[in-house]
C-alpha positions as CSV (number, residue, x, y, z in Angstrom):
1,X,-33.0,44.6,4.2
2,X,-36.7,43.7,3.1
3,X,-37.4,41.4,0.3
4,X,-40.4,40.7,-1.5
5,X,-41.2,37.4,-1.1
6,X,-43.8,34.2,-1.4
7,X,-44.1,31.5,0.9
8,X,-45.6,28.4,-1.1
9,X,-46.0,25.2,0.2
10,X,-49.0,21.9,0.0
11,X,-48.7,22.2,4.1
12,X,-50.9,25.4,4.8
13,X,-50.0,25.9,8.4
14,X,-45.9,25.3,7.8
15,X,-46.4,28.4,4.8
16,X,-48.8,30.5,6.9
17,X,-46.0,30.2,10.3
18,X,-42.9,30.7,8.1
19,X,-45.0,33.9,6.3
20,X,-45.4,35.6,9.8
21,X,-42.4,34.9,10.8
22,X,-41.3,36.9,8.2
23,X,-43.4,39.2,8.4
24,X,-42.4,40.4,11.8
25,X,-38.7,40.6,10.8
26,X,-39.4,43.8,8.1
27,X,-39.8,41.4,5.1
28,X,-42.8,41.7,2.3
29,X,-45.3,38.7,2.1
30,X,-46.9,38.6,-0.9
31,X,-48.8,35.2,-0.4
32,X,-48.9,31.8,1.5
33,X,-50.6,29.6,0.0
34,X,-50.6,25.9,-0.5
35,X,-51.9,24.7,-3.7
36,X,-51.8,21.3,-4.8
37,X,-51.1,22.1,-8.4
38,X,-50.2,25.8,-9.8
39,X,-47.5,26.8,-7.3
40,X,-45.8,28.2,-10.9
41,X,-48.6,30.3,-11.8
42,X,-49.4,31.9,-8.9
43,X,-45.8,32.4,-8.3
44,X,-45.4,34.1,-12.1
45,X,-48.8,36.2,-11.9
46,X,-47.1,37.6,-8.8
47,X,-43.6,37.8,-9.7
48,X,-41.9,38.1,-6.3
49,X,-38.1,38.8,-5.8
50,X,-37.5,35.1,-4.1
51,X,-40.1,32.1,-3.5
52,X,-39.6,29.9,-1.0
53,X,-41.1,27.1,-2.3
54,X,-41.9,23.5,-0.1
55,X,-41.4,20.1,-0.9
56,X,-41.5,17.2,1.0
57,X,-40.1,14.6,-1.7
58,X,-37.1,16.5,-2.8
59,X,-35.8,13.3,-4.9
60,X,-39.3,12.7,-6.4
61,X,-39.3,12.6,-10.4
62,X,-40.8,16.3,-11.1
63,X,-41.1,17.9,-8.1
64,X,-38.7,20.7,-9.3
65,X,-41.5,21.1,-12.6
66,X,-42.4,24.0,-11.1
67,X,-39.1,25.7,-10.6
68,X,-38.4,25.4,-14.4
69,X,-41.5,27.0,-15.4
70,X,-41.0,30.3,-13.0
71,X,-37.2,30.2,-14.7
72,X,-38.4,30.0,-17.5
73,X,-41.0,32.5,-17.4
74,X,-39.7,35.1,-14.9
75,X,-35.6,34.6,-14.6
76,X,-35.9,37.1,-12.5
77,X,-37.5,35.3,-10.0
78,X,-34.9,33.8,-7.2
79,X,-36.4,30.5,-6.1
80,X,-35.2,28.8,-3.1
81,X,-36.5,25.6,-2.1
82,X,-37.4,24.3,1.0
83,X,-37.2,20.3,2.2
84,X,-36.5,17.8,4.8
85,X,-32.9,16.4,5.1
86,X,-31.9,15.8,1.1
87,X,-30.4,13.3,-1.0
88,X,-27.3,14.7,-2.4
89,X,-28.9,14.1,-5.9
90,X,-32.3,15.8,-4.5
91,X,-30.4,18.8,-4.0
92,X,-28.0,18.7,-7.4
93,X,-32.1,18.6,-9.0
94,X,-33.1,21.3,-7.3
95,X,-30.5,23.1,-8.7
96,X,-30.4,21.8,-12.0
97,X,-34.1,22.8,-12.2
98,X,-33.1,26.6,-11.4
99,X,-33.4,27.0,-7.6
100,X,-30.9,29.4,-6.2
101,X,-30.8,27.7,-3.0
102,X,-32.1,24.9,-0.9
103,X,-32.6,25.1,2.9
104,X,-34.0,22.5,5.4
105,X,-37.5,22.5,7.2
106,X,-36.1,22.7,10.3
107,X,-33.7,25.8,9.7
108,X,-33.6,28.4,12.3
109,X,-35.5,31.6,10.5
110,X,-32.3,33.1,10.9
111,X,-30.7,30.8,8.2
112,X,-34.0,30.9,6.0
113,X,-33.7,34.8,5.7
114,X,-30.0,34.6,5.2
115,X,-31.0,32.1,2.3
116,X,-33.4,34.3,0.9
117,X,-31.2,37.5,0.8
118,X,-28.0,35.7,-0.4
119,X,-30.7,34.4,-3.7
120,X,-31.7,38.1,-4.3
121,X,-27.8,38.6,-4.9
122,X,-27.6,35.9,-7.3
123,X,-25.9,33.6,-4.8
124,X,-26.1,30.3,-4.3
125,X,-27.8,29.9,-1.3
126,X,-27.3,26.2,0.4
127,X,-25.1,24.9,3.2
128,X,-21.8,24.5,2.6
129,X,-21.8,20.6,3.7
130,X,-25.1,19.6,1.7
131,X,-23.2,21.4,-1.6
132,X,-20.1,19.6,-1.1
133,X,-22.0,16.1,-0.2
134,X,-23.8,16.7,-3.8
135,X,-20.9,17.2,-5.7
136,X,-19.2,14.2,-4.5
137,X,-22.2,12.1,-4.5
138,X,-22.7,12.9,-8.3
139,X,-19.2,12.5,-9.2
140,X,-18.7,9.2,-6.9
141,X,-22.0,7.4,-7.0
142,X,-22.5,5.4,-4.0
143,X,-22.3,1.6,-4.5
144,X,-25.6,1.2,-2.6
145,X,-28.6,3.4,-2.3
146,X,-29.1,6.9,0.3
147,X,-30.7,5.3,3.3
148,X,-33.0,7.8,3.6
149,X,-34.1,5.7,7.1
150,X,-30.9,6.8,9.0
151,X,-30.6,10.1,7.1
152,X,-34.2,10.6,8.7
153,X,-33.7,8.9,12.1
154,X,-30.2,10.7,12.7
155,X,-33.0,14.0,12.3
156,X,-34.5,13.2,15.8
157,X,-34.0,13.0,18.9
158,X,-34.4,9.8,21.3
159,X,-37.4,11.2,22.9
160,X,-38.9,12.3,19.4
161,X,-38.1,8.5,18.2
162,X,-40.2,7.0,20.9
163,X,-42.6,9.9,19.8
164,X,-42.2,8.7,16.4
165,X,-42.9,5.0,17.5
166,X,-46.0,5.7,19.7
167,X,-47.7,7.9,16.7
168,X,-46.9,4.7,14.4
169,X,-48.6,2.3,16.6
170,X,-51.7,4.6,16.5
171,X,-52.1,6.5,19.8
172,X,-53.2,9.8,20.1
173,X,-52.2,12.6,22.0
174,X,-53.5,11.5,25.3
175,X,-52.2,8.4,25.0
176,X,-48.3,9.6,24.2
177,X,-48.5,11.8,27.1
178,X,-49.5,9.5,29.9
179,X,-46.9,6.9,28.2
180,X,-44.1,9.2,28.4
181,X,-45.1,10.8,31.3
182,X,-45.7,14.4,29.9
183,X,-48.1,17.0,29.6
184,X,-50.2,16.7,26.9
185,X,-48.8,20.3,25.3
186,X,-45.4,19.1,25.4
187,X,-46.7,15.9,23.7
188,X,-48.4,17.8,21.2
189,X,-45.3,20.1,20.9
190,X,-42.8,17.1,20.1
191,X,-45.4,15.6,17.5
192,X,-45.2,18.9,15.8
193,X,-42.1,18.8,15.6
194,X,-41.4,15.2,14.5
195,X,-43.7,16.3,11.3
196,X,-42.0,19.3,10.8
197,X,-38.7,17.4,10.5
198,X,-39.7,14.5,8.7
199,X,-41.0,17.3,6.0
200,X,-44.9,15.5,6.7
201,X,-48.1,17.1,7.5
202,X,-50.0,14.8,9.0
203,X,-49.8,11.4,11.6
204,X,-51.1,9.2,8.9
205,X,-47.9,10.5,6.9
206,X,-45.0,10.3,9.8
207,X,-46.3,6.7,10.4
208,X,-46.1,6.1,6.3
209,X,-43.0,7.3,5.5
210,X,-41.2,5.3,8.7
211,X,-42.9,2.4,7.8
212,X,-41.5,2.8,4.1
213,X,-38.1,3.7,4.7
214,X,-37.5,1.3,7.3
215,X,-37.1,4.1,10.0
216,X,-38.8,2.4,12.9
217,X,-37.0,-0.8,12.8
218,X,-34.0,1.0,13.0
219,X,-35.1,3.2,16.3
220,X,-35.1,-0.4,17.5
221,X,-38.7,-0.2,18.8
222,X,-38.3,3.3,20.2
223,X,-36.4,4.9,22.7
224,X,-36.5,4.6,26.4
């Protein structure tokens, strides 16, 4: 069943993959775009049946400003959202802002059109697990803060750790390769998908947001 749909998202090349994608499987792309500001307007002037919309700070104080205003504006609009691995309280804002649904960056485009056909119906369109973790986690706080370092780290796996580690400590693609002793496509290939999964879109970014949220100390220096 084709649905008329938007792709928006800051990282150009994620929107621009994910809007093929869809593309090929019968659906109808209005846009891709990736504007650092405006995502609401062009998302109202347009008035698709779902947006997907990208963030890659789900818990971040306003990110969901955008989903208000389209709610506001154009109810009609179904808005799903898509992000790295969520807090449970990331995903309890998404919704409270007016997304019909949340799906992860690394979800199978099987599950992301199953997402966005389950919003056109008015459904709430989220894995089971991450809804239940939200409820409980706003009805039970935690006693100490989401490690977002192990939520991220238990994202990868050992050989995109050490891929993690080596992009931290500055080499390029080259340099990964001959270090893991890899072709430099399949190097380029894991580092793709490290930022994908970490929800960055650059190097400079993956080694940022390890650094901050302690990601690298926990890999334990990488993995063999």
């Amino acid at each position: 069943m084709s649905v008329r749909l938007m792709v928006v998202d800051d990282h150009r090349l994620l929107a621009e993959a994910l809007a093929s994608a869809l593309k090929l499987r019968g659906h109808r792309v209005l846009a891709a775009a990736a504007p650092s500001g405006g995502a609401a307007e062009l998302v109202i002037s347009r008035a698709p049946e779902v947006c997907l919309l990208g963030t890659a700070t789900p818990a971040e104080p306003g990110v969901f400003d955008p989903v208000v205003r389209i709610k506001r504006e154009k109810p009609q609009i179904a808005v799903v959202v898509l992000g790295p691995v969520p807090s449970p309280r990331g995903i309890a804002s998404a919704f409270a802002a007016g997304a019909s649904g949340y799906v992860r960056h690394d979800e199978r485009i099987e599950g992301v059109e199953r997402a966005m056909v389950k919003a056109r119906a008015g459904e709430a369109a989220v894995a089971p697990q991450l809804l239940t973790q939200s409820f409980a986690e706003l009805l039970n706080p935690a006693a100490e803060p989401d490690d977002e370092g192990a939520r991220l780290l238990q994202m990868l796996t050992p050989r995109e750790v050490e891929v993690l580690v080596r992009v931290a400590e500055g080499e390029d693609t080259r340099l990964i390769a001959a270090g893991m002793g890899i072709a430099p496509s399949t190097a380029r290939t894991h580092v793709q998908r490290v930022l994908m999964k970490l929800g960055v879109g650059s190097r400079l970014e993956a080694a940022a947001l390890a650094a901050r949220t302690g990601l690298l100390d926990r890999a334990g220096g990488g993995a063999p």
